[in-house]
N, CA, C and O atoms as a MOPAC input file, in Angstrom:
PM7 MOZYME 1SCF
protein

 N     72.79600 1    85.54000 1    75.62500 1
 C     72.07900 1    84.28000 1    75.68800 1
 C     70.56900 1    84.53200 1    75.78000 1
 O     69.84700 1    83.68300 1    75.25600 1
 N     70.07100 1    85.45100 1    76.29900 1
 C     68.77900 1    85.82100 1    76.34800 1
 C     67.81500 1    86.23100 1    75.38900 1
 O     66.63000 1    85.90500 1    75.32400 1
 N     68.81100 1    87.37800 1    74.26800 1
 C     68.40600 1    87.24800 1    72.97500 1
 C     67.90800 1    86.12300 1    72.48100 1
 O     66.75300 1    86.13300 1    72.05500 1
 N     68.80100 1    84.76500 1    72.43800 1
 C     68.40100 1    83.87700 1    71.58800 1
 C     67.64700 1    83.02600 1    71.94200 1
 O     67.38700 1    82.07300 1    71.20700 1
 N     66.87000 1    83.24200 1    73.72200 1
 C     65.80600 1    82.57800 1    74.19100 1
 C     64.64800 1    83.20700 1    73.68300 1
 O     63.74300 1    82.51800 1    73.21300 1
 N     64.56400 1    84.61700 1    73.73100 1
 C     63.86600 1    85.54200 1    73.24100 1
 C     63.36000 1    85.29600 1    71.84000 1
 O     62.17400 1    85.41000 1    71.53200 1
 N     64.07000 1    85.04300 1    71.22900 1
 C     64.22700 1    85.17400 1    69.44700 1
 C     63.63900 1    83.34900 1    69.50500 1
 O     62.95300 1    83.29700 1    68.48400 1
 N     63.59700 1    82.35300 1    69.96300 1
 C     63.57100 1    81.06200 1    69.75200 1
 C     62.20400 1    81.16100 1    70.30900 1
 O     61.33600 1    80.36800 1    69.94500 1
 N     61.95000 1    82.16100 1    71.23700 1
 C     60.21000 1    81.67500 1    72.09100 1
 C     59.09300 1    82.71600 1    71.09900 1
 O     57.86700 1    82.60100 1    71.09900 1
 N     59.93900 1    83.77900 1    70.24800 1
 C     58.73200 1    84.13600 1    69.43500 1
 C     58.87300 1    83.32500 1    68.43400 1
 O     57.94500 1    82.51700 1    68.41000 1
 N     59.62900 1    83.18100 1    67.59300 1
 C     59.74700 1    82.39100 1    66.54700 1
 C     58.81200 1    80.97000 1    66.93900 1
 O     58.08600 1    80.74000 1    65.97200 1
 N     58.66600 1    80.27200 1    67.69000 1
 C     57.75000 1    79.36400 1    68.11500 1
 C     56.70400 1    79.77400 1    68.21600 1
 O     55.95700 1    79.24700 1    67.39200 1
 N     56.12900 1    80.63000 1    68.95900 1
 C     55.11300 1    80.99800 1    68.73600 1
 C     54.53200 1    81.50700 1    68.24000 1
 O     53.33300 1    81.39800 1    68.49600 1
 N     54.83200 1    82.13200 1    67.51400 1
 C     54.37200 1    82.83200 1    65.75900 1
 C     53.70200 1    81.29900 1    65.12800 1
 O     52.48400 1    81.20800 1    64.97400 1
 N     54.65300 1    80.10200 1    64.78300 1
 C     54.70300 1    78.81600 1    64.00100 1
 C     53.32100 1    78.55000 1    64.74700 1
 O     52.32300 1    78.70600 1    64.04300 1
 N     53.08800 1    78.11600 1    66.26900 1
 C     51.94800 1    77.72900 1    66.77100 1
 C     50.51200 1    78.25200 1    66.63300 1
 O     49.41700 1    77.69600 1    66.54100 1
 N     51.09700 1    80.07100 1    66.66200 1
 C     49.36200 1    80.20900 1    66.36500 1
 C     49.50800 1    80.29400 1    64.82500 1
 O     48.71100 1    81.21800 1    64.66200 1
 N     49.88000 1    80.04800 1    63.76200 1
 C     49.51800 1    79.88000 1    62.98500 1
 C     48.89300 1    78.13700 1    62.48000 1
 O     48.45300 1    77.88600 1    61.35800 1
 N     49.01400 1    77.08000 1    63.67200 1
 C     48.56800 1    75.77800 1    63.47600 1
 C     49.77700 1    75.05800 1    63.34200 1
 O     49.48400 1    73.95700 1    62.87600 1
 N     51.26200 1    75.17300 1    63.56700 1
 C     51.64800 1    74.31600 1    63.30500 1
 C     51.79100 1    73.25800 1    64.39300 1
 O     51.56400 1    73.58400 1    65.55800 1
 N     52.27700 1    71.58400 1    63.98800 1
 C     52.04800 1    70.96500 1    64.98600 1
 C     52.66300 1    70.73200 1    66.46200 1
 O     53.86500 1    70.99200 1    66.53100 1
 N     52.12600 1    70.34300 1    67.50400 1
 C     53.15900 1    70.29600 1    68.94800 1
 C     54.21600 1    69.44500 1    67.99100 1
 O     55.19900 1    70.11800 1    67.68300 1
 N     54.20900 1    68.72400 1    67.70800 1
 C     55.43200 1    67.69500 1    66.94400 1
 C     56.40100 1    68.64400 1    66.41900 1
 O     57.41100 1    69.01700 1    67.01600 1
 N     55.99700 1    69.03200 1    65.18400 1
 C     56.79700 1    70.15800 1    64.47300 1
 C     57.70700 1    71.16800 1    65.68500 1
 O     58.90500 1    71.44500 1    65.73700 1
 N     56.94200 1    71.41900 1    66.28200 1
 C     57.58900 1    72.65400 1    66.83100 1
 C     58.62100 1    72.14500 1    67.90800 1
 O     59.71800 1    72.65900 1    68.12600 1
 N     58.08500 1    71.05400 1    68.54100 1
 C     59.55700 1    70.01200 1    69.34300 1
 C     60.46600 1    70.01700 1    68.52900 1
 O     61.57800 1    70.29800 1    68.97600 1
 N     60.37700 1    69.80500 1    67.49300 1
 C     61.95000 1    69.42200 1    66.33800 1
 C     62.90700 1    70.62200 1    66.20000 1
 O     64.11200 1    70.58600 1    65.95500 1
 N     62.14100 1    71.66000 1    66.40300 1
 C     63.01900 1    73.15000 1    66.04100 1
 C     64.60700 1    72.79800 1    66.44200 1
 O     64.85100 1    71.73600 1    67.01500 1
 N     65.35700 1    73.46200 1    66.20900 1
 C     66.58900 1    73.92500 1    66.97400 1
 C     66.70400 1    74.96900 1    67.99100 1
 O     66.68200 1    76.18000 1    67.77100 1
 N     66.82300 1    74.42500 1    69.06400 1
 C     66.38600 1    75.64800 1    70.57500 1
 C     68.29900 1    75.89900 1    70.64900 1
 O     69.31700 1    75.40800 1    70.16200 1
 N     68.01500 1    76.64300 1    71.29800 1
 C     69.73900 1    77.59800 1    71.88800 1
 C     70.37200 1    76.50500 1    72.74300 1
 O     69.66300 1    75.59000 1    73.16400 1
 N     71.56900 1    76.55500 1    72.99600 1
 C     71.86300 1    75.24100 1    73.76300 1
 C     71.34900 1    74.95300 1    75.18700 1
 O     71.18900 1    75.96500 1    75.86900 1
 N     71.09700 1    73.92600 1    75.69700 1
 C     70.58800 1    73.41300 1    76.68500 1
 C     69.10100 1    73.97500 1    77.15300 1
 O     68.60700 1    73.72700 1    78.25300 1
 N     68.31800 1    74.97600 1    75.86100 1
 C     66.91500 1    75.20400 1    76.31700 1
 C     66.06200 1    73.74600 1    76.22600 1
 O     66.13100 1    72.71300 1    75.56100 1
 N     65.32500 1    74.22900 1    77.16600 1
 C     63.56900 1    73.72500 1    76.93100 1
 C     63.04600 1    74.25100 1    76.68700 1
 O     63.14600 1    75.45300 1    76.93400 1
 N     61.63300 1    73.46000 1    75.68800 1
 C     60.77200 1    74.46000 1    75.33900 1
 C     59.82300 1    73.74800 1    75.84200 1
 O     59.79700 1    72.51800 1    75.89000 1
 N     58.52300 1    74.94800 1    76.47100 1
 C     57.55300 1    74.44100 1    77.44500 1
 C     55.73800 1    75.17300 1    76.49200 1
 O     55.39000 1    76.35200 1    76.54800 1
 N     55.20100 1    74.40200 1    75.98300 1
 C     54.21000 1    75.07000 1    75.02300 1
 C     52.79900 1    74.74800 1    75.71400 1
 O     52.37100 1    73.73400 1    76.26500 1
 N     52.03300 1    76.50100 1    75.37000 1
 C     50.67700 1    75.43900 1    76.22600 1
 C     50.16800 1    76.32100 1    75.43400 1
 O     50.59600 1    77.45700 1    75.23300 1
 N     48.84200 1    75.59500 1    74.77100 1
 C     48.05000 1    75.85100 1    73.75000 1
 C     46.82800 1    76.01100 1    74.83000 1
 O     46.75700 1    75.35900 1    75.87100 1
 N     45.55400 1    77.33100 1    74.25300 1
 C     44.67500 1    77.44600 1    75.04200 1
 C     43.59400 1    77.92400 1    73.89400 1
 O     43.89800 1    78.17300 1    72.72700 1
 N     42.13200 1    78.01200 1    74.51700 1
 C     41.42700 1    78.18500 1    72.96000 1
 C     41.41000 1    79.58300 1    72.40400 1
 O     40.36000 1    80.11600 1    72.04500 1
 N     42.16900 1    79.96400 1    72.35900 1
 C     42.42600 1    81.54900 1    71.88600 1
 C     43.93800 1    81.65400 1    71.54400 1
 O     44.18500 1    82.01700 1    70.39400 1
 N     44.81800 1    81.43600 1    72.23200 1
 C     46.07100 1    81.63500 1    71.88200 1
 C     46.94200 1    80.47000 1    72.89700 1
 O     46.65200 1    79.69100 1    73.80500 1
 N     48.18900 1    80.88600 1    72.12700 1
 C     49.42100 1    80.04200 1    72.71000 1
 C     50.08700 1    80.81500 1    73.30200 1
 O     50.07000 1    82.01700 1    73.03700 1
 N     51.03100 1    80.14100 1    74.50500 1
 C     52.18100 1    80.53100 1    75.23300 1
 C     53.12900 1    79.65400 1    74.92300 1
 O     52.95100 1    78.44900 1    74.74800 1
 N     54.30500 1    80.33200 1    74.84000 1
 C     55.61500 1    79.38900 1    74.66800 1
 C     57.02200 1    79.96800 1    75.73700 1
 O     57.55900 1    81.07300 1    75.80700 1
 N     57.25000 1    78.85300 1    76.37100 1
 C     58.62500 1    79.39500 1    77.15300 1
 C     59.64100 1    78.79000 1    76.80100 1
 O     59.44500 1    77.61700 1    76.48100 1
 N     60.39500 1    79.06200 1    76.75500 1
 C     62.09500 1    78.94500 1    76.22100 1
 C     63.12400 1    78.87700 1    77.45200 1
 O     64.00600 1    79.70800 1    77.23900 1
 N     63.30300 1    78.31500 1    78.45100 1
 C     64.16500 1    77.80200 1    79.58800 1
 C     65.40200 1    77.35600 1    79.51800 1
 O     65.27400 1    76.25500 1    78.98300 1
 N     66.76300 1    77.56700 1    79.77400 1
 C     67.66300 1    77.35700 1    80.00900 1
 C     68.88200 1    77.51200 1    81.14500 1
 O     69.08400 1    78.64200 1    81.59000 1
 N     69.37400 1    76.83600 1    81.43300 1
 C     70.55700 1    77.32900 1    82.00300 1
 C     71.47300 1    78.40900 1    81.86500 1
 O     71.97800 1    78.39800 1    80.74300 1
 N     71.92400 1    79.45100 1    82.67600 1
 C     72.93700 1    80.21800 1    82.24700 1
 C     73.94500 1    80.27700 1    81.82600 1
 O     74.58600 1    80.66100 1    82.80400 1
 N     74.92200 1    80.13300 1    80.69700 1
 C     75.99800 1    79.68500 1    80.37600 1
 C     77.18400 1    80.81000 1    81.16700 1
 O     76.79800 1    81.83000 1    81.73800 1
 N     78.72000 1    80.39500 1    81.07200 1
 C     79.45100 1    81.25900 1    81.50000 1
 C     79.87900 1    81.02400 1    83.11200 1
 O     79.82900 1    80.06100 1    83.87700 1
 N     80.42700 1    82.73800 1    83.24000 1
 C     80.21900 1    82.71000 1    85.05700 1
 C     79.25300 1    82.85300 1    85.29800 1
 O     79.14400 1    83.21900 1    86.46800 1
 N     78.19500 1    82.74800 1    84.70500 1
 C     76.61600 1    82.59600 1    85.43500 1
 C     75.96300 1    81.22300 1    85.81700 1
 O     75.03100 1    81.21000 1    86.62100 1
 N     76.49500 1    79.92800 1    85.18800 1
 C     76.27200 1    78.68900 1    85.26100 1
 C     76.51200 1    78.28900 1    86.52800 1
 O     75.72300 1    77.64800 1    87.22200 1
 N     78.13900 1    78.84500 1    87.00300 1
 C     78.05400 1    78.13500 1    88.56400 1
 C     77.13400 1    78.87900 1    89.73100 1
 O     77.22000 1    78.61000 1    90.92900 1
 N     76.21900 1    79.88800 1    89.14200 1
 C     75.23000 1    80.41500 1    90.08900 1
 C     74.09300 1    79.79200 1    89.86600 1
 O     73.10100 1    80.52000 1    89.87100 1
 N     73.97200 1    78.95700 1    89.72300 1
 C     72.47200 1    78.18300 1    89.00300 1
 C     71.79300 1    78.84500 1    88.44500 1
 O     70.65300 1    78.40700 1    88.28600 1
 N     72.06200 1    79.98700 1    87.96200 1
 C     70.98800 1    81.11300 1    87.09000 1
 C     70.15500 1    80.59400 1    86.17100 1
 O     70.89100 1    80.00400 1    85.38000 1
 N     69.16700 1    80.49100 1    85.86700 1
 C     68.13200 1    79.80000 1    84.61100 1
 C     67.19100 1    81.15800 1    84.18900 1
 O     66.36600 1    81.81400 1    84.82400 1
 N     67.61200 1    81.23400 1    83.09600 1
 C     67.13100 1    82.38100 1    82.20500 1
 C     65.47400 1    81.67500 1    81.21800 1
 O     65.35100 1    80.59300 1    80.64400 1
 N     64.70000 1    82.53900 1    81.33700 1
 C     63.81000 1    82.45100 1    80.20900 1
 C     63.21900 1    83.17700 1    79.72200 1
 O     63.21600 1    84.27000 1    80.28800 1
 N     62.63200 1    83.09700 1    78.81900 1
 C     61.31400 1    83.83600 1    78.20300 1
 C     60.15500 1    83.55100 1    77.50500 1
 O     60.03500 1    82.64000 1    76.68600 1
 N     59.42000 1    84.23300 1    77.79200 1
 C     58.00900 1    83.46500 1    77.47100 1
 C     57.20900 1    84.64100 1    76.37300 1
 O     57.35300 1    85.86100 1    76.45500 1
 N     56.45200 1    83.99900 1    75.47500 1
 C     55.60600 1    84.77700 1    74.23900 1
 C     54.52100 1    84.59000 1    74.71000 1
 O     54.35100 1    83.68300 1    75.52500 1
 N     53.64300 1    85.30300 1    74.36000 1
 C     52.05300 1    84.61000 1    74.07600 1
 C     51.83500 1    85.00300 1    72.93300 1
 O     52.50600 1    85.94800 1    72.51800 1
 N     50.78600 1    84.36800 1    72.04700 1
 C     50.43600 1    84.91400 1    70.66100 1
 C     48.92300 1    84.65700 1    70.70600 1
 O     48.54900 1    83.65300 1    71.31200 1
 N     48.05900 1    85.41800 1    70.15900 1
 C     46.71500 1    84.73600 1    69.86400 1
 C     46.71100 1    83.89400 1    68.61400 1
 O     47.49800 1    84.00500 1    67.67300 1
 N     45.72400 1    83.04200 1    68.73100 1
 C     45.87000 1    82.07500 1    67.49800 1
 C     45.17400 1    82.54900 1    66.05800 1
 O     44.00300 1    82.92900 1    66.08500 1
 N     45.78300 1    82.52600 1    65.01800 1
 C     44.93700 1    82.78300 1    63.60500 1
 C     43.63300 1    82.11100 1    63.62300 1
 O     43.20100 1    81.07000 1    64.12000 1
 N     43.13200 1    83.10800 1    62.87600 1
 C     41.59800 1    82.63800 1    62.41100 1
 C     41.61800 1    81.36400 1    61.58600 1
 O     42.26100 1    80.97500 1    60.61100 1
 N     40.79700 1    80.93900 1    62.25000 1
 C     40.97000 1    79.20500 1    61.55700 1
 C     41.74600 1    78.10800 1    62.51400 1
 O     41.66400 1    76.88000 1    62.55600 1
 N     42.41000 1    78.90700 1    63.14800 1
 C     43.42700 1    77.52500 1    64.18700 1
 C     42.64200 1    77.15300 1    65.07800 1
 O     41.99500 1    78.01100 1    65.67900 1
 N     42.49800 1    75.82800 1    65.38300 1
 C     42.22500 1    75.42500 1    66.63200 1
 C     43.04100 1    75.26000 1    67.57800 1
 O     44.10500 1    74.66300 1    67.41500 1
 N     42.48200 1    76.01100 1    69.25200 1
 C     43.39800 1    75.97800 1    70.16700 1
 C     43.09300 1    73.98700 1    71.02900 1
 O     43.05100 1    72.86200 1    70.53100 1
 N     42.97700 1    74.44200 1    72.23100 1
 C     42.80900 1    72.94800 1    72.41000 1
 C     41.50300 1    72.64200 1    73.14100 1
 O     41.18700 1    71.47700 1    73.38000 1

């Protein structure tokens, strides 16, 4: 399950610093029951990918995430 928090929070953030929009990037398809938590800054983006633990890890309240940072392409505006 972590892989695919992993794999969903770069893949977002790759899309962001290249300019794409907060809109756009809400629409993605996240892993089941993630959030995605994005904070744009004037140099680069962070993106976290939050979920619940599925499995026998769920009834431990376990919440798994992972977080990217990317700097932003030349030309993007941060915020």
């Amino acid at each position: 399950q972590y892989i695919s928090l992993r794999s969903a929070s770069h893949d977002i953030a790759v899309l962001a610093a290249r300019g794409e929009s907060e809109e756009s990037l809400r629409a993605r398809e996240l892993p089941p029951r993630a959030k995605l938590h994005l904070q744009r800054a004037e140099d680069h983006v962070n993106v976290v990918v939050r979920a619940q633990a599925a499995g026998p890890l769920r009834a431990l309240g376990i919440t798994m995430e992972a977080s990217t940072s990317v700097d932003l392409e030349p030309g993007v505006l941060g915020t």
